[in-house]
C-alpha positions as CSV (number, residue, x, y, z in Angstrom):
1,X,47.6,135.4,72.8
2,X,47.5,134.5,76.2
3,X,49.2,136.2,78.6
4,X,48.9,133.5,81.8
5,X,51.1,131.0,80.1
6,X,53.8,130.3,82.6
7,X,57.3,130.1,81.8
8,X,59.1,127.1,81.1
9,X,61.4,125.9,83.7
10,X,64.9,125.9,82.8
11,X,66.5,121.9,83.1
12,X,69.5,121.5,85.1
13,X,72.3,120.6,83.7
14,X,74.2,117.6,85.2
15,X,78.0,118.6,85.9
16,X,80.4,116.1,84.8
17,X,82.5,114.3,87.4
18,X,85.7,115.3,88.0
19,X,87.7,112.4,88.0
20,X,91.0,114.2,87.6
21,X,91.4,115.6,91.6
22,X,91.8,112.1,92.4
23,X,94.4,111.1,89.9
24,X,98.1,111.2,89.1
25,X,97.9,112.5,85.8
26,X,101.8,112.0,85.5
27,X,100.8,108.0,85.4
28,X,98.2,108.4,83.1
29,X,97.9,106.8,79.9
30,X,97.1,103.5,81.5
31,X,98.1,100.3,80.6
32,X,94.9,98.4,80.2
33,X,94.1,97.1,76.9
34,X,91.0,98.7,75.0
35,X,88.0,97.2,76.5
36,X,88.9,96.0,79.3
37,X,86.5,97.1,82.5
38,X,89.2,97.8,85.2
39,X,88.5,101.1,84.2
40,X,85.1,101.3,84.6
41,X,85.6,99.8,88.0
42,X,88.2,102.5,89.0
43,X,85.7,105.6,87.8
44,X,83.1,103.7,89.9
45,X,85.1,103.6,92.4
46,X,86.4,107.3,92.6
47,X,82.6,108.4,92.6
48,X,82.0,106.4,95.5
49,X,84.7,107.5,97.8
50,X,83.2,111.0,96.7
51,X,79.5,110.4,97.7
52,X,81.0,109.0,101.1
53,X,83.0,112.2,101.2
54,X,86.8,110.5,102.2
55,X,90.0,112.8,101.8
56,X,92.4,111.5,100.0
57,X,95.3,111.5,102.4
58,X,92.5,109.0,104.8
59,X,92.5,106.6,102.0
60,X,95.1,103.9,101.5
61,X,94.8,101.6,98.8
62,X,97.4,98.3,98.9
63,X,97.4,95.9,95.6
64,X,99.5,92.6,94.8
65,X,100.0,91.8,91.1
66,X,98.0,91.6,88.1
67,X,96.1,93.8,86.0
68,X,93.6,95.4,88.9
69,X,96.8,95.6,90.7
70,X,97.6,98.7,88.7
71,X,95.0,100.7,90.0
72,X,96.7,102.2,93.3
73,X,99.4,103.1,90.3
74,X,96.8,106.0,89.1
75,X,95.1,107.3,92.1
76,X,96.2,109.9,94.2
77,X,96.0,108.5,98.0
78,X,97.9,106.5,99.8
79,X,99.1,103.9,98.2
80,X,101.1,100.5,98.4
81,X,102.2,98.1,95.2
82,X,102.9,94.7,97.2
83,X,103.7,91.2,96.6
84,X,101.6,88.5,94.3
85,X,98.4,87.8,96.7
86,X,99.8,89.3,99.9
87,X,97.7,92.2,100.3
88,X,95.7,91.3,102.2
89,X,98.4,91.0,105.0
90,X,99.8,94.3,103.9
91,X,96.8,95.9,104.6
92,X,96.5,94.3,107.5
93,X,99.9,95.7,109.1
94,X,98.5,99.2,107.6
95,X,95.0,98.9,109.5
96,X,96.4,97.9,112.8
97,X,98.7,100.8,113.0
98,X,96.5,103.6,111.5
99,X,92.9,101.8,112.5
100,X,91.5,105.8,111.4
101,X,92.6,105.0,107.5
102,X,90.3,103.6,104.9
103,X,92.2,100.6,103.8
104,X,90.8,99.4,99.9
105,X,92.6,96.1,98.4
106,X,92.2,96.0,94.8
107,X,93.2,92.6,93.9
108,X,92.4,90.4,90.8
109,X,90.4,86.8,90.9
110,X,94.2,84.7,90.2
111,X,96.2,87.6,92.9
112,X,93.5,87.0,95.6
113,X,91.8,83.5,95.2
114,X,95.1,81.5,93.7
115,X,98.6,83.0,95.4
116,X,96.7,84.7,97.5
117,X,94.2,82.3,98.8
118,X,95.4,81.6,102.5
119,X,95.5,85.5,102.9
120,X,92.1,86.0,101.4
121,X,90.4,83.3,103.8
122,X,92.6,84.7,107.1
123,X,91.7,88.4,106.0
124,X,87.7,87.8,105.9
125,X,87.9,85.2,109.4
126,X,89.2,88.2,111.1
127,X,86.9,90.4,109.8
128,X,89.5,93.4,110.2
129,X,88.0,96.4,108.7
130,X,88.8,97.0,104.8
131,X,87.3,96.9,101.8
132,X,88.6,94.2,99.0
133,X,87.7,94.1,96.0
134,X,88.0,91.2,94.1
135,X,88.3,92.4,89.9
136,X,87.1,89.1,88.4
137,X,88.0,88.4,84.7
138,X,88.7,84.4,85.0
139,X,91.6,85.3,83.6
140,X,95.5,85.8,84.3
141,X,95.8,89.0,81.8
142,X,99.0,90.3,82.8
143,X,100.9,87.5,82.8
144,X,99.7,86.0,79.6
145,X,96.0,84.4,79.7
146,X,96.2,81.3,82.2
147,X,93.1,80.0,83.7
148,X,92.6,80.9,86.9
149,X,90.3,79.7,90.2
150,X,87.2,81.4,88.7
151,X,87.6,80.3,84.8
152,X,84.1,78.8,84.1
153,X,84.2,74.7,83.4
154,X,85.5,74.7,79.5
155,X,86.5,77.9,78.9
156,X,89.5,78.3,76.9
157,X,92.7,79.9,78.0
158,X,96.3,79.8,76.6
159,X,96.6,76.6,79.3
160,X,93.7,75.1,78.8
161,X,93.6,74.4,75.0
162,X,90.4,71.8,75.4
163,X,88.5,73.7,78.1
164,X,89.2,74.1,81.4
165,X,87.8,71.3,83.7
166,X,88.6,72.3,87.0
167,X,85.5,73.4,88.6
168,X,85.4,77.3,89.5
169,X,85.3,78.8,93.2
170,X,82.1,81.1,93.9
171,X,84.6,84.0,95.4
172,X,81.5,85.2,97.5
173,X,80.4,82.1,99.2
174,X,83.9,81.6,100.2
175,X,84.5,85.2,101.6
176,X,81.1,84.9,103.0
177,X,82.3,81.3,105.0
178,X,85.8,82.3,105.9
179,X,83.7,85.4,107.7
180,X,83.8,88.6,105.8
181,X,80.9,90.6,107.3
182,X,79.8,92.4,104.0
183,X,79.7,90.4,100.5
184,X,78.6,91.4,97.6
185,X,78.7,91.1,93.8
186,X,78.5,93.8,91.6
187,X,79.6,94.0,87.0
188,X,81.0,96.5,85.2
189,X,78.3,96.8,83.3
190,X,75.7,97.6,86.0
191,X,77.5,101.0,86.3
192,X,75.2,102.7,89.1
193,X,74.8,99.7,91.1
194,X,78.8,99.0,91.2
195,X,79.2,102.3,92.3
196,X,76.4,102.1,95.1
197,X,77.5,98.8,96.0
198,X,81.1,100.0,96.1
199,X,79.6,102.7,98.6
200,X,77.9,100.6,101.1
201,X,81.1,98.4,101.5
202,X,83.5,101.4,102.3
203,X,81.2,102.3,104.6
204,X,80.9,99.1,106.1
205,X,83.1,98.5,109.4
206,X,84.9,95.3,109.0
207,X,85.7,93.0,106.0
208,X,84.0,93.9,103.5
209,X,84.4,91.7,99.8
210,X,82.9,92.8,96.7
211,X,83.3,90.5,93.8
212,X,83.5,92.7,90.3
213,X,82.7,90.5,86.9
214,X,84.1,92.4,84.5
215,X,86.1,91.2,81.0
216,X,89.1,90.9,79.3
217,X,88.4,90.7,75.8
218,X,92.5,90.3,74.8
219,X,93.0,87.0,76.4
220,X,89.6,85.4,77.3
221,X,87.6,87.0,75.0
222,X,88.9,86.0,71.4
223,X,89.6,82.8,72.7
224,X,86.3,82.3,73.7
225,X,83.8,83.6,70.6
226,X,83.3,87.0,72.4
227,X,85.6,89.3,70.2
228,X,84.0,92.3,71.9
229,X,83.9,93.7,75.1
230,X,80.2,94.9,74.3
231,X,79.5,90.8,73.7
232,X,81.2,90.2,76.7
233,X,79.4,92.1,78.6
234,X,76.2,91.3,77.1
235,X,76.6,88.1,77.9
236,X,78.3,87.2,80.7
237,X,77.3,90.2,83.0
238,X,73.9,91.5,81.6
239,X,72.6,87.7,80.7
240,X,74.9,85.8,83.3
241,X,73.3,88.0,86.5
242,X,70.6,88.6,88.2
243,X,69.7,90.8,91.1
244,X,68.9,89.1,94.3
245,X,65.8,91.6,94.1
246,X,64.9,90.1,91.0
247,X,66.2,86.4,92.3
248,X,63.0,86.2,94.9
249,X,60.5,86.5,92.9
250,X,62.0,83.8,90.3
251,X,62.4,80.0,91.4
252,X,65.9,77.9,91.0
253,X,65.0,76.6,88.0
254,X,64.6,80.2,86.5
255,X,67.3,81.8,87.9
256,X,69.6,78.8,86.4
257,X,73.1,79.5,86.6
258,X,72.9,83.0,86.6
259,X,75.0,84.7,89.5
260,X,73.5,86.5,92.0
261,X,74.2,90.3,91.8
262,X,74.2,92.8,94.8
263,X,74.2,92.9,98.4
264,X,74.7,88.7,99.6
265,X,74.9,89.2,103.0
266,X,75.6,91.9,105.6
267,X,76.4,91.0,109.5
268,X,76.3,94.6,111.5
269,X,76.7,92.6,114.7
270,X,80.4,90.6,114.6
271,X,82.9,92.1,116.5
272,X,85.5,94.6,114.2
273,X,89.4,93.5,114.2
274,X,91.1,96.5,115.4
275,X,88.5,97.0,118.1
276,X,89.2,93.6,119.9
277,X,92.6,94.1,119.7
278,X,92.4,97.8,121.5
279,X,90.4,96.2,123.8
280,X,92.8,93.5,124.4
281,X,95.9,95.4,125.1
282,X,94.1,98.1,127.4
283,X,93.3,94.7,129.5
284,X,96.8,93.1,129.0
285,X,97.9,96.7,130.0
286,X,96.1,96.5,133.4
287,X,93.7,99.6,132.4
């Protein structure tokens, strides 16, 4: 036998995450319904504001109402429950008094976009530096399955027996024209990219949007043939996207209705919020 065999290198093993230093265990079981991917978006988002290496006590997270607006509810920063599509404005108040916090809106697609549309637009046009993300189901879930501004054209909700017919807003374009400075789309089903994406945005100085498809199997699922979170997915996230990498190398007629996923656009060069306004009161203040 051989004696100049070399020894076999011993694998690393991968040490889980440890969600739990970032949570309120006294909140926890959640509330979401089985299947539901808020909570894929919430572990995503806990490993990001790890990799970017954020304390919690530099972190405050403001939400309005709804399902994603339960999240600041289990997460041990700074947090603020607010009003049905205000916070936005909450978090504005928050910024320009502590500009050195991290200010994260976690708002759903009916919270931010219906309610809380005017805030939304006014938030991104002043590109004031926070992160928002929008969890988007195209559903109202807590309140009892309504349609909502992002319900796809004859989709069935509890208010729209026959289909929905009012056309759906594309919650990036609009962040993206009122002036957000970082927009991007990301699923719950892409788990790694989500959590990069979710990365690059808190990093990000100004408003930064990140649109999150994820489902709700309760209400728009069984109402809708997908009486799975798995088929949801499948379908509307796996089949329904495509990477903008992947997206230049296919032509319109290819990509066909499929939602772009990733990074949409990224300004570096538009002035920050907080910064103007510091600079505007040292000059109003004669310095």
């Amino acid at each position: 036998m051989s004696t100049d065999a070399k020894p076999a290198k011993k694998q690393k093993l991968s040490v889980p995450f440890d969600y739990s230093k970032y949570l309120r265990k006294d909140k926890l079981p959640h509330i979401w319904c089985p299947g539901c991917g808020h909570g894929i978006i919430l572990k995503a988002l806990l490993r990001a504001v790890d990799k970017v290496g954020l304390e919690k006590d530099d972190i405050c997270m403001v939400s309005g109402i709804g399902c994603s607006s339960r999240t600041p509810g289990y997460v041990d920063f700074n947090t603020l429950h607010t009003l049905h599509g205000r916070a936005p404005s909450f978090a504005t108040g928050i910024k320009l008094t502590n500009p050195e916090l991290n200010v994260i809106v976690t708002t759903g697609d009916g919270d931010a976009l219906a309610i809380g549309g005017n805030h939304f637009i006014h938030t991104c046009r002043r590109n004031i530096d926070m992160t928002i993300l929008v969890y988007s189901n195209a559903i109202y879930g807590m309140t009892g399955g309504q349609f909502s501004p992002t319900t796809p054209i004859g989709s069935f909700t509890h208010t729209s027996s026959y289909g929905a017919m009012e056309p759906p807003f594309d919650t990036c374009e609009m962040a993206k024209a009122a002036g957000a400075t970082f927009v991007a789309r990301a699923t719950s089903y892409h788990v790694q990219d989500l959590e990069k994406t979710l990365k690059a945005a808190i990093e990000h100085k100004g408003t930064s949007v990140v649109e999150i498809l994820d489902e709700c199997p309760v209400y728009f699922g069984r109402l809708n043939k997908m009486r799975s979170a798995s088929q949801m997915m499948e379908k509307i996230e796996k089949e329904g996207t495509v990477s903008v990498k992947q997206a230049e190398n296919l032509s319109p007629e290819e990509i066909g209705g499929r939602l772009l996923r990733g990074i949409l656009h990224h300004d570096t060069e538009t002035a920050e919020y907080c910064d103007q306004y510091a600079a505007l009161t040292e000059r109003a203040q004669g310095k």
